[in-house]
C-alpha positions as a Markdown table, in Angstrom:
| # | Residue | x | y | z |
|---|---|---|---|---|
| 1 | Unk | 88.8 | 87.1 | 106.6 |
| 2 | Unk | 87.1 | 89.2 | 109.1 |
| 3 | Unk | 84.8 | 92.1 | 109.1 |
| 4 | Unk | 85.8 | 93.5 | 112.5 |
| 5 | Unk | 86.0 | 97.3 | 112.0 |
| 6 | Unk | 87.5 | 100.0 | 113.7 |
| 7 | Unk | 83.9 | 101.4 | 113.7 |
| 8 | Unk | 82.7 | 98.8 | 116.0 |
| 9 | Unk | 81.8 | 100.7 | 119.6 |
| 10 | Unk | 84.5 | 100.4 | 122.7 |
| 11 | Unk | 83.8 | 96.9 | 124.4 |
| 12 | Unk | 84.6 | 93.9 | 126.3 |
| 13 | Unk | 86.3 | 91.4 | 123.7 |
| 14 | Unk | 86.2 | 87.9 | 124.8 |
| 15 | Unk | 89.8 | 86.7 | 123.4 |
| 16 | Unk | 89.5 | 83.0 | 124.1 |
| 17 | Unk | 86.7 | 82.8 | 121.9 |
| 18 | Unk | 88.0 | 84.7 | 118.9 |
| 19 | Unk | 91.0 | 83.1 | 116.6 |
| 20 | Unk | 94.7 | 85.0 | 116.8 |
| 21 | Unk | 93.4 | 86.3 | 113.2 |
| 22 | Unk | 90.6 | 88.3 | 114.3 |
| 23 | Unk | 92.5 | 89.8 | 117.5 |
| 24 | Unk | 95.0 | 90.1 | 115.0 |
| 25 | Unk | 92.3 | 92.6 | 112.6 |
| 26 | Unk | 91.4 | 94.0 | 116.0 |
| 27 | Unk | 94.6 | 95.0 | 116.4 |
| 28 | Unk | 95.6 | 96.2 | 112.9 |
| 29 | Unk | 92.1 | 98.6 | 113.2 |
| 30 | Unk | 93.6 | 100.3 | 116.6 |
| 31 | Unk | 92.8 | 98.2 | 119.4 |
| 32 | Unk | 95.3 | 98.3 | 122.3 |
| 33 | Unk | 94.3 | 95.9 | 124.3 |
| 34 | Unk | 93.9 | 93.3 | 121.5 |
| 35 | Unk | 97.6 | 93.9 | 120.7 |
| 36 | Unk | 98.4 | 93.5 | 124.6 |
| 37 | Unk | 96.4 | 90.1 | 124.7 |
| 38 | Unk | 98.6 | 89.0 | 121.5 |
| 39 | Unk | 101.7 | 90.0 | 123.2 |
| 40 | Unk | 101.2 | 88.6 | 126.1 |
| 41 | Unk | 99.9 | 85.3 | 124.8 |
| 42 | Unk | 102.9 | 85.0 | 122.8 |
| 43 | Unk | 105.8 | 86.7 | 125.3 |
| 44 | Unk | 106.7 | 82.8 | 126.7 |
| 45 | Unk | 107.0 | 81.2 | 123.1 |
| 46 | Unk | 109.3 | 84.3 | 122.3 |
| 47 | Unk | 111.3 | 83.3 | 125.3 |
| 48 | Unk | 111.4 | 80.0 | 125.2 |
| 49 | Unk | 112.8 | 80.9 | 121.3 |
| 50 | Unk | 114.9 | 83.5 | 122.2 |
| 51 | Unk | 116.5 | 81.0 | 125.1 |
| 52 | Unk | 117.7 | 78.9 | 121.9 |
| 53 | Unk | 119.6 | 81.5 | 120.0 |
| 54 | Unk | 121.1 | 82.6 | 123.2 |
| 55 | Unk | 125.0 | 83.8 | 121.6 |
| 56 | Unk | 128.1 | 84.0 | 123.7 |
| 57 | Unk | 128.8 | 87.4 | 124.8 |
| 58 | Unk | 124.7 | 88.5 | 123.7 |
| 59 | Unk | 122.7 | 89.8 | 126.6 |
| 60 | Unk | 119.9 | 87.4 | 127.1 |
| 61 | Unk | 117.5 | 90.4 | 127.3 |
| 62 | Unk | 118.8 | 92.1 | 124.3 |
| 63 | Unk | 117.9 | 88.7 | 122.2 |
| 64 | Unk | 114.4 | 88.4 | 123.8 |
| 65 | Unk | 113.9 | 91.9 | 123.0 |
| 66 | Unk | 114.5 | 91.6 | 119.1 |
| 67 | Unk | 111.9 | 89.0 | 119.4 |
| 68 | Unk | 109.4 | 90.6 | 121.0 |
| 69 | Unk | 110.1 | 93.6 | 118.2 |
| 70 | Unk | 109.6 | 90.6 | 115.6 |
| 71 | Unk | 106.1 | 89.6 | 117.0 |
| 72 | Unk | 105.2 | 93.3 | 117.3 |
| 73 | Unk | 106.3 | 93.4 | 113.5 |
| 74 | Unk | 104.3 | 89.8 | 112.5 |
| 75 | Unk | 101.5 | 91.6 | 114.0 |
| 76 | Unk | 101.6 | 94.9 | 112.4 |
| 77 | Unk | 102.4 | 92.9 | 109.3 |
| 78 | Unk | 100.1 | 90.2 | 108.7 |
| 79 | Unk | 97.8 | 89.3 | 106.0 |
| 80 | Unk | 95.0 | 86.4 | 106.8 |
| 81 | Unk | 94.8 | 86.6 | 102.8 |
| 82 | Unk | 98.4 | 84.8 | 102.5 |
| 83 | Unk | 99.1 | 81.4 | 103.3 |
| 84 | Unk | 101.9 | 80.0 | 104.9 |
| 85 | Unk | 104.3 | 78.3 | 103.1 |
């Protein structure tokens, strides 16, 4: 688990450095631009998914849009403390 904190001072994060769990904490505590970085990383994988589930008569947007709510949501949501199953 991470001790990132939102008392940590404003400054330059180095993302490829850090694991998706602690821009993930980085996020949770506040940090825009780690949630940007996350979103952004993740915007063609949600694509590329949404492209698969693509229904007749759904706008292709719409779908990609409930994705990108989803990763906003597994974001806001996640716990490094639980394992995957």
């Amino acid at each position: 688990m991470s001790t990132l904190t939102s008392q940590e001072p404003c400054k330059v994060y180095q993302f490829q450095s850090m694991t998706d769990e602690d821009i993930v904490e980085l996020a949770k505590c506040g940090r825009e631009i780690a949630l940007e970085h996350l979103i952004n990383k993740y915007k063609n994988f949600v694509r590329a998914k949404a492209r698969s589930y693509f229904l007749i008569g759904a706008d292709r947007e719409d779908i990609i849009q409930e994705g990108m709510i989803g990763l906003y949501k597994a974001i806001r949501d996640f716990r490094g403390d639980k394992l995957s199953s």
